[in-house]
N, C-alpha and C positions, 0 to 999 in steps of 0.2 A: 772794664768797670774800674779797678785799682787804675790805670789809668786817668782815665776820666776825674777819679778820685784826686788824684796828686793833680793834676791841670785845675779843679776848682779852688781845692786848696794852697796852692801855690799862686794863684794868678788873680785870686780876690783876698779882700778883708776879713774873710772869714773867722778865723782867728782872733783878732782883734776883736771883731763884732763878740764873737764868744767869751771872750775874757771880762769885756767891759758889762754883757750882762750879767756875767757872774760875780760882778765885784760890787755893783750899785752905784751908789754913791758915792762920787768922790769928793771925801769931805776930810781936813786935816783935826780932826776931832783929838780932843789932850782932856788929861786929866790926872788923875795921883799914878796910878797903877800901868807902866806900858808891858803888856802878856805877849811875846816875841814867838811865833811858833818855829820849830825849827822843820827844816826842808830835808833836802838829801845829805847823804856823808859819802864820801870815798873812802872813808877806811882809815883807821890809824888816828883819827884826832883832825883829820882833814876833811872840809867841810865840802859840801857838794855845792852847786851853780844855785839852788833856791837859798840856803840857807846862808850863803857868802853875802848874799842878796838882804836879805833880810838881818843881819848885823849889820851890813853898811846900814841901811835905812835904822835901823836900831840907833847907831850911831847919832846920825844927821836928827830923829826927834828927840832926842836925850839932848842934842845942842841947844838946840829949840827953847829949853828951860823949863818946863809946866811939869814933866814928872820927876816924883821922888823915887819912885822905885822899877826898875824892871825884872820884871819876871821868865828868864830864860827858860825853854821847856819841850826836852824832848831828847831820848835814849842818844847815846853817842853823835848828838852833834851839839846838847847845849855847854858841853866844857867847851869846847872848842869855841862858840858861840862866846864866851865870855872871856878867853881869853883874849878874843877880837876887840873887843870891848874893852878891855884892862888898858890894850892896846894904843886903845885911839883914846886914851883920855878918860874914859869911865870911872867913877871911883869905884870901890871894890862895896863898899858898905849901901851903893846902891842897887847893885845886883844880887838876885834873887835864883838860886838853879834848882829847876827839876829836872833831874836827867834819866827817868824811869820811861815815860810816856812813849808808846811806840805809832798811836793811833790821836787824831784828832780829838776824838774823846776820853781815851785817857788825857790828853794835854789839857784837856778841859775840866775834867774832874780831879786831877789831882793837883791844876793851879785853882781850885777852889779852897781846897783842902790848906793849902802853903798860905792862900791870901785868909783865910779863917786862923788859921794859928798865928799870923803875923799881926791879927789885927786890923787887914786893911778893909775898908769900906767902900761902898759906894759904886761908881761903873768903871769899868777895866777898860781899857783900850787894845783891842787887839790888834798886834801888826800883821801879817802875814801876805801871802803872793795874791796878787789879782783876782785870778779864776780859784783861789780857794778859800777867799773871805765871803760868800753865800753858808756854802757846810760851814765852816768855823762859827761863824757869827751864831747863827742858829742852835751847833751843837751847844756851847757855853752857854745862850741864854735856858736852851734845855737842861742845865745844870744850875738851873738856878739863880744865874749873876743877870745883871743892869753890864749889860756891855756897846760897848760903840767900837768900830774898826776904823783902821788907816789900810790902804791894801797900798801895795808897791807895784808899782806897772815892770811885772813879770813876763808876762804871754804877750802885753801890749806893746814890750820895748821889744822883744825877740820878734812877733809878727812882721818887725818894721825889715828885716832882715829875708828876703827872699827863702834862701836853701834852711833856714830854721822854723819856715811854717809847716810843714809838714812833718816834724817831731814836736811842735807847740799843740798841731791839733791832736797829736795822739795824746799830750798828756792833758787837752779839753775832755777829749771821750774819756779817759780815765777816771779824771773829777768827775764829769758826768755820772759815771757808771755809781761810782763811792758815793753820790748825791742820792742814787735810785736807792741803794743798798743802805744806807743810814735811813731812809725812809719806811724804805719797808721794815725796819729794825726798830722801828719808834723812837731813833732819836733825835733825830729832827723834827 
């Protein structure tokens, strides 16, 4: 059966298919506020493959022009996250750090929290990976915001890649799973 398993996974779209329905829409949606979540870390201030990912893309909508602020957010990767940033051009006085949140919904509740004491209004833009802008989306509007997403073809650029669909699908079932478990948690 593991077998059988890796031969469907490997040898179809599977992957793909799963990513793109978990991401919806793909629409380059802008606005005041862009909410960056952050991904994995390696340790020490070095960012792992989702969230490397997601500062470039940070990067590239911040060029784009239409937001004033972004909102870095998430335990030991958003310094890191902003230094990437500082890096490539970002001014300093437009970024934003939460770096407490360990959990989607902490990054959701406590960039309510930052965008309430800052003042800022109106709908967020969330960036984040593919197969994880369904939860995200959903958690933050359970917290109360007007939010629209950008998702970054995450799972969709890896699936293109043969011997990395089969660690892609694992981290499908794992969103999956965290999609069941937010649910059955009310907060989705």
């Amino acid at each position: 059966m593991i077998g059988a398993l890796w031969l469907l996974v490997t040898l179809t779209p599977i992957v793909d298919w799963g990513a793109t329905l978990l991401s919806g829409d793909w629409k380059d949606a802008s606005g005041e506020v862009l909410v960056v979540l952050s991904g994995s870390t390696m340790g020490h201030g070095v960012l792992g493959d989702s969230s490397d990912w997601r500062a470039v893309y940070a990067v590239q909508v911040w060029r784009e022009g239409s937001f004033k602020k972004i909102l870095l957010t998430g335990r030991s990767a958003a310094i890191p996250m902003k230094n990437y940033l500082l890096a490539h051009g970002v001014e300093e006085d437009v970024i934003l750090v939460e770096d407490e949140a360990t959990t989607t919904r902490e990054n959701a509740s406590k960039s309510r929290e930052i965008l309430k004491e800052q003042q800022l209004r109106g709908p967020v833009v969330v960036l984040t990976s593919d197969y994880h802008v369904f939860r995200a989306q959903r958690v933050f509007r359970q917290e109360g915001m007007e939010v629209q997403t950008r998702a970054l073809p995450d799972l969709r650029k890896r699936s293109n890649l043969v011997w990395q669909r089969f660690a892609g699908f694992q981290e499908l079932m794992v969103e999956v799973a965290k999609i069941g478990y937010y649910k059955v948690r009310g907060w989705i």
